[in-house]
N, C-alpha and C positions, 0 to 999 in steps of 0.2 A: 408964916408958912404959905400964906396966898390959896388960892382956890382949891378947891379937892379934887385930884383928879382920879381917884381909885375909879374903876368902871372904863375910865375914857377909853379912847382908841389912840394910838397912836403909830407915827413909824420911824423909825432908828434915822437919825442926820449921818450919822458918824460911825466906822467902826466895819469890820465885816461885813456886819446883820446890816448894811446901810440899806433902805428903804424898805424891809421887811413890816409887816402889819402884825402889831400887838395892845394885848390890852394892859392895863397898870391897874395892877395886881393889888399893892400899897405903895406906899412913898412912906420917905423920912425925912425933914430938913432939905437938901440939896439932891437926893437923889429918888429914885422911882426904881419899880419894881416889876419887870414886865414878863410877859410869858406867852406863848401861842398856841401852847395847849399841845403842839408836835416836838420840837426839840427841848421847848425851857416849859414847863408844867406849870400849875400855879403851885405847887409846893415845894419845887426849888429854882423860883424866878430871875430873869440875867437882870443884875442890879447895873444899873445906867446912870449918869447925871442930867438933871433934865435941859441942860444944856443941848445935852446930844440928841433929846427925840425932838418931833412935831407933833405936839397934840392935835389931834381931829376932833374937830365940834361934833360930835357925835360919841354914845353911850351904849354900852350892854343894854340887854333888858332889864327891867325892872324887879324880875323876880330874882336874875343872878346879881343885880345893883346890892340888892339888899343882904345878899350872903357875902359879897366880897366887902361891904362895910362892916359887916359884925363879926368877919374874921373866921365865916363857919369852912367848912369843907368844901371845895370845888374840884370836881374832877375837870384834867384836861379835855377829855370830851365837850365840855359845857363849852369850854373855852374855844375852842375849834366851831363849834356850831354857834357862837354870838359873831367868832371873824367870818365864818361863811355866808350868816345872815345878812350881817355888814353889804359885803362884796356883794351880796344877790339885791340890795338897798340901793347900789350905787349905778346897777347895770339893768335894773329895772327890774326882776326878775321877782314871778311870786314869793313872800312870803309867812312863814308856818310862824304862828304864836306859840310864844313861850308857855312850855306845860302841853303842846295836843300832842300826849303821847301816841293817839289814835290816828291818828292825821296821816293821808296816804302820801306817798311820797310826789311833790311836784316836780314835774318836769317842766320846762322852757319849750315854747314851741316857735323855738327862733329858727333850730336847725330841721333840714328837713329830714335828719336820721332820729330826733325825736318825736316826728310826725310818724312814721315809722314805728316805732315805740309804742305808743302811745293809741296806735291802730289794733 
């Protein structure tokens, strides 16, 4: 079966959803399991062949690693805030660990209508 890639990130080669950003939910033999938390949920994920995606070297966290291996509950919320973490990872942007539910909201102070904001 080759590597695990429950957690990874990935994004669609083929197909409509082509180059959309998702995470794989579970895999079976030849295919994977993905969802974005917006259109495909993790409880009823667009099943793919892994032929068609690209995996990204890159992982959920660690806290949601550990519920999407044992199968427990994940709401699409989770899923949406590990891709927006991602994306906020790749464009530099602060970010919030997994669990501060307390944690005030960051903002970017790239733009100057967030300076603004933020004033």
């Amino acid at each position: 079966m080759g590597i695990r890639m429950i957690g990874q990130f990935a994004t669609s080669k083929a197909g409509h959803d082509k180059g959309r950003l998702y995470v794989v939910v579970a895999q079976e033999d030849d295919f994977v399991y993905l969802s974005d938390g917006r259109l495909k949920g993790p409880d009823q994920p667009k099943k793919k062949r892994r032929k068609h995606i690209q995996p990204i070297n890159a992982r959920v966290e660690e806290c949601l690693l550990e519920r999407l291996r044992a199968g427990e509950k994940v709401y699409p919320e989770e899923i949406k805030y590990a891709l927006k973490q991602y994306y906020r990872k790749q464009v530099q942007l602060p970010i919030i660990e997994c669990g501060a539910k307390d944690a005030p909201f960051i903002r970017s102070e790239r733009h100057a209508s967030d300076k603004a904001i933020l004033s």
